[in-house]
Structures are given as C-alpha cells and as structure tokens.
C-alpha positions in Angstrom: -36.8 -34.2 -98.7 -33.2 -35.6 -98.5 -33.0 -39.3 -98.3 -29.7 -40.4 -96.3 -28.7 -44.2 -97.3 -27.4 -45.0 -93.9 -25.9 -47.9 -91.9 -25.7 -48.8 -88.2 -22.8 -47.7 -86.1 -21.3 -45.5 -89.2 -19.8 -42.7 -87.7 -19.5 -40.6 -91.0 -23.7 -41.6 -91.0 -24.5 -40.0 -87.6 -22.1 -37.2 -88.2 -23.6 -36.0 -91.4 -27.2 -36.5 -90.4 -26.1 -34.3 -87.2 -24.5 -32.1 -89.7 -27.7 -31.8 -92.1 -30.0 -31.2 -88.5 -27.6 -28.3 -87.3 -28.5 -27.0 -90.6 -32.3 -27.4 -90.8 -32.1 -29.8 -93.5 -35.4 -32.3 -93.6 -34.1 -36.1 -94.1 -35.8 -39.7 -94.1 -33.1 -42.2 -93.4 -32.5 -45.4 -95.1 -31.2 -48.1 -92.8 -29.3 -50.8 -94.6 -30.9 -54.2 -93.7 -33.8 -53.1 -92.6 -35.0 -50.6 -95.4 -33.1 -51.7 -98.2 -30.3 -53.8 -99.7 -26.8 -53.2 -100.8 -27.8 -54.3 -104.6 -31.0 -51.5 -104.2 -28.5 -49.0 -103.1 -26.1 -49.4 -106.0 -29.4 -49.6 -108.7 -30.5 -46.3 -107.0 -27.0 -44.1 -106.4 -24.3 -46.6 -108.8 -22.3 -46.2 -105.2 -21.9 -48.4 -102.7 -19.8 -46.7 -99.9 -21.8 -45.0 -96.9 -23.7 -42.3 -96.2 -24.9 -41.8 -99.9 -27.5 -38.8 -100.6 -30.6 -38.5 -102.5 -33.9 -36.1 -103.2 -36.6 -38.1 -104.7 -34.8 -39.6 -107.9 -31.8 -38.1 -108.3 -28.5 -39.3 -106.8 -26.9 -36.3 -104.8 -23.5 -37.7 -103.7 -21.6 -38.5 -101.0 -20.7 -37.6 -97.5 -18.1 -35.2 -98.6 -20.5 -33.5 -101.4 -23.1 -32.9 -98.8 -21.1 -31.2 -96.6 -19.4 -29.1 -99.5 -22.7 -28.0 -101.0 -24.9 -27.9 -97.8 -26.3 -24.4 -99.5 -26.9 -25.5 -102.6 -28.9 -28.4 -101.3 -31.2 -26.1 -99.1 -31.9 -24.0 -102.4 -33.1 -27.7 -103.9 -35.6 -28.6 -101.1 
C-alpha cells in the first residue's frame, strides 16, 4: 500500500489522494504533526516538500511522479 506524506489544507495533498482514489489506488496517509515530523519525513524520502510518496521502504517521488507513473505504480501494489 501507498503511503501519502500529507499536510493539512495542501491542496496538491487532497488533489493527488483524490487523484490516486479515482484510480483505485490503496493509500494510508501520513498527517504531518500528528503522524510524523518534518525531520522523519526527510530521514524516510531525503524530501521535504509535500505530498511525498512511498510503498513500504522505498521512496516513490513526488506529486508530479505519481501522477506521471499512476500505471506503473498499480503494477507495484
């Protein structure tokens, strides 16, 4: 399952995890401040912009490389 690094009232956040929904994509969200900090983000994905993407260890990308490999990532999950 896709974990989406997420913040509160990030519009890019809500419009991918709409995005990866429309697409039948499983997710767990990752709320900053209440399930992790900015310094566990960067340790996990070396980024610290937001939405950041994830499946189990491995860093997936950004916002941007979701939506550009949306078919790829299915084929991972």
């Amino acid at each position: 399952m896709i974990t989406v690094w997420s913040l509160d009232n990030c519009p890019a956040c809500q419009q991918v995890k709409f995005f990866l929904e429309e697409a039948g994509v499983p997710f767990q969200e990752k709320r900053y401040g209440f399930d992790y900090t900015m310094k566990e983000l960067r340790e996990a994905t070396g980024q610290s912009g937001l939405p950041q993407f994830s499946l189990g260890d491995k860093y997936l990308g950004d916002y941007q490389y979701v939506v550009d490999n949306i078919e790829k990532i299915k084929e991972m999950i």
